[in-house]
Each structure stands twice: as C-alpha cells, then as structure tokens.
DOTORLO-709406 format. One record per residue (C-alpha): residue number from 1; x, y, z. Coordinates in steps of 0.5 Angstrom, whole numbers. Each point is the difference from the previous one (the first is absolute). Layout:
BEGIN
<pt k="NUM" px="X" py="Y" pz="Z"/>
...
This chain:
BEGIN
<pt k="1" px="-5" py="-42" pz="-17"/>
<pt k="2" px="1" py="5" pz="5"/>
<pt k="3" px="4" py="4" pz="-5"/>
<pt k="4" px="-6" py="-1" pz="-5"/>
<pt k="5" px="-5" py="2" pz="4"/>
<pt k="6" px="4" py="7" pz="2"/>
<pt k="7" px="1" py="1" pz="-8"/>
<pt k="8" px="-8" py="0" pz="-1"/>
<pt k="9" px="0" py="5" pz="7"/>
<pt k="10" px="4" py="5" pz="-3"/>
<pt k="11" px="-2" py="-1" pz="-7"/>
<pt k="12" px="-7" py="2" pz="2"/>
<pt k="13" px="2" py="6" pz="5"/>
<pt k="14" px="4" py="3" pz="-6"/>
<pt k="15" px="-6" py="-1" pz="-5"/>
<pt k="16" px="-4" py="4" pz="6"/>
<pt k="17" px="5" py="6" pz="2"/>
<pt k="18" px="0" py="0" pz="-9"/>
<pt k="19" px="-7" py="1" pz="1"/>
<pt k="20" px="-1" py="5" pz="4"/>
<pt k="21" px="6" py="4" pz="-3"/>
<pt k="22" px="-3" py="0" pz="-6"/>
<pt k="23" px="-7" py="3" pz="3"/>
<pt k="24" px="4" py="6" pz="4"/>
<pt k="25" px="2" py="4" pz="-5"/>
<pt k="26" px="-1" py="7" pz="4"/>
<pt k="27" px="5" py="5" pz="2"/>
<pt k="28" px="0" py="1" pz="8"/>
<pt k="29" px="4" py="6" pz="4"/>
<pt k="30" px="5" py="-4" pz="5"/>
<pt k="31" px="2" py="5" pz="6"/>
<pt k="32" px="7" py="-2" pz="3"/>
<pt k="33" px="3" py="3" pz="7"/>
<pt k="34" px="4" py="5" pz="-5"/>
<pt k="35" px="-3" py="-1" pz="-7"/>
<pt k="36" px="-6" py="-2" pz="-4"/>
<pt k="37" px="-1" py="-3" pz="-6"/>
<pt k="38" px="-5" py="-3" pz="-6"/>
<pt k="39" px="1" py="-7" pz="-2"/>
<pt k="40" px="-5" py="-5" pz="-3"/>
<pt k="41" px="-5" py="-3" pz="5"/>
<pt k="42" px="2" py="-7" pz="-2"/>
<pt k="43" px="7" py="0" pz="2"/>
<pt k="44" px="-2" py="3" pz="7"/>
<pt k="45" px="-3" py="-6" pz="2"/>
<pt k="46" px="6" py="-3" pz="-4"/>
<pt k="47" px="5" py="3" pz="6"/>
<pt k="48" px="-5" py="0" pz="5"/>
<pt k="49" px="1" py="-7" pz="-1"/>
<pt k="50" px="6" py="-1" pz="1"/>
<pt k="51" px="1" py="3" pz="5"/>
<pt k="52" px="-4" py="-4" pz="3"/>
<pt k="53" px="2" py="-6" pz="-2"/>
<pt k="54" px="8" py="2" pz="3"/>
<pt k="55" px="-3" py="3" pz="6"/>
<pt k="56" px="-3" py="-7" pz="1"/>
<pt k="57" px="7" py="-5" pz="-2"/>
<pt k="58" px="3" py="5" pz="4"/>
<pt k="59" px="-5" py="-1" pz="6"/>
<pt k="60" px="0" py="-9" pz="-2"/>
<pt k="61" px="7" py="1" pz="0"/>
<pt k="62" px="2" py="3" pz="6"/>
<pt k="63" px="-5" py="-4" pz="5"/>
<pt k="64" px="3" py="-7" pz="-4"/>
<pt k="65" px="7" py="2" pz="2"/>
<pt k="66" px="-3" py="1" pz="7"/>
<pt k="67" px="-2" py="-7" pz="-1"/>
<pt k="68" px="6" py="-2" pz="-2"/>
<pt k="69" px="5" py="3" pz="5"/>
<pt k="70" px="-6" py="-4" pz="6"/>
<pt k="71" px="2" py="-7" pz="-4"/>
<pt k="72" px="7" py="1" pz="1"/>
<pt k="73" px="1" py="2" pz="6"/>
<pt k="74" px="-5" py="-6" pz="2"/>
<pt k="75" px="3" py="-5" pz="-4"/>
<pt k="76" px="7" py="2" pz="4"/>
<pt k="77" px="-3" py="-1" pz="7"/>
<pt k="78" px="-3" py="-6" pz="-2"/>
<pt k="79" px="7" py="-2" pz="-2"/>
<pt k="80" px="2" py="2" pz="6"/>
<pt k="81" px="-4" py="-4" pz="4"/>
<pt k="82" px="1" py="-7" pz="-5"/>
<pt k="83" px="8" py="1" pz="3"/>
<pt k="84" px="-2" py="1" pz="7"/>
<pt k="85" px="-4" py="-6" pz="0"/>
C-alpha cells in the first residue's frame, strides 16, 4: 500500500512539473560568477529543483548519520551497564 500511495505521489508531482515546463517556454539570461548563459526558463526551474532537492538529502542524510552515531553509542553503553549488573 505504501509503496502504491508513493507511485500515485510521484506520478502527480511529475505530471505538475510537465505542466509547468511545458508553459515556460521563454528564453531567460543566467548570470554565473565567471560566465553567462541563455537557457529555456523551464529547464531552470528543472536545475533549480535539483539542487534543491540534493541539497536537502544531503541535509536529511547527514543529521540521520548523526542519529545514528547517538544510537550506537547508547546501545553500547547500555550494554555495558547490562554486564555490570
């Protein structure tokens, strides 16, 4: 069911970003620290996107490994104390 209801979740966001690409058709200008370029404003919004979404797996990914680093290092100390009673 869950994976079902993730399908359907995706399905839709894809059919909206289709949407939306496909009534941003206009050419805008990028400025970069040492460059410049002219791309289709739909395929910004498409890197823009990306970014974002790598930016916050990372983000997620690196407070999970935080996480889990904390329930290793208690599960060894309640370990430890099992042994010692």
């Amino acid at each position: 069911m869950k994976g079902i209801v993730s399908f359907l979740i995706i399905l839709v966001l894809l059919a909206v970003a289709f949407v939306i690409g496909s009534q941003n058709e206009g050419m805008v200008t990028v400025n970069y620290l040492i460059a410049q370029a002219n791309i289709r404003l739909s395929t910004l919004i498409a890197i823009s996107l990306s970014i974002g979404v790598i930016v916050g797996i990372l983000i997620m990914l690196a407070s999970w490994l935080r996480l889990k680093v904390q329930l290793m290092s208690a599960k060894s100390k309640m370990q430890h104390l099992e042994k010692e009673h």
